[in-house]
C-alpha positions, 0 to 999 in steps of 0.5 A: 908558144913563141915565148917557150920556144925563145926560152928553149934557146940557148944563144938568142941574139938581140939585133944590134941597135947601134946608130951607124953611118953607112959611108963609115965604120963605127967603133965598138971595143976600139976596134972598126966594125964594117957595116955590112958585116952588121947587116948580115949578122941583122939578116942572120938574126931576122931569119931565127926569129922567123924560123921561131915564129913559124915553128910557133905558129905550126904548133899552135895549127897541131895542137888545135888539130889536135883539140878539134879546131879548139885553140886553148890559147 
């Protein structure tokens, strides 16, 4: 279910996995990165992933209402 949902996305971000310092910015494209501005886009990210794993698991709760408490997964 989980993995429909991501397919039906049509910007799925990945969390940016660069190894930074806290105390400066990194360079990425010549240009300075603040890293609170990753953190919040890392945030952003985590709470669409969280809102697709509800929304897989209340579909998979339907569809077992729906089959008589028989999960077909």
């Amino acid at each position: 279910m989980l993995i429909a949902l991501i397919a039906l996305q049509s910007d799925f971000e990945l969390l940016d996995d660069s190894d930074t310092s806290f105390s400066m910015g990194f360079k990425e494209n010549e240009e300075t990165l603040d890293p609170a501005s990753l953190i919040k886009r890392n945030k952003r990210i985590l709470r669409s992933y969280q809102s697709l794993i509800r929304s897989a698991v209340t579909l998979d709760g339907l569809m077992d209402s729906e089959n008589g408490g028989k999960s077909k997964l």
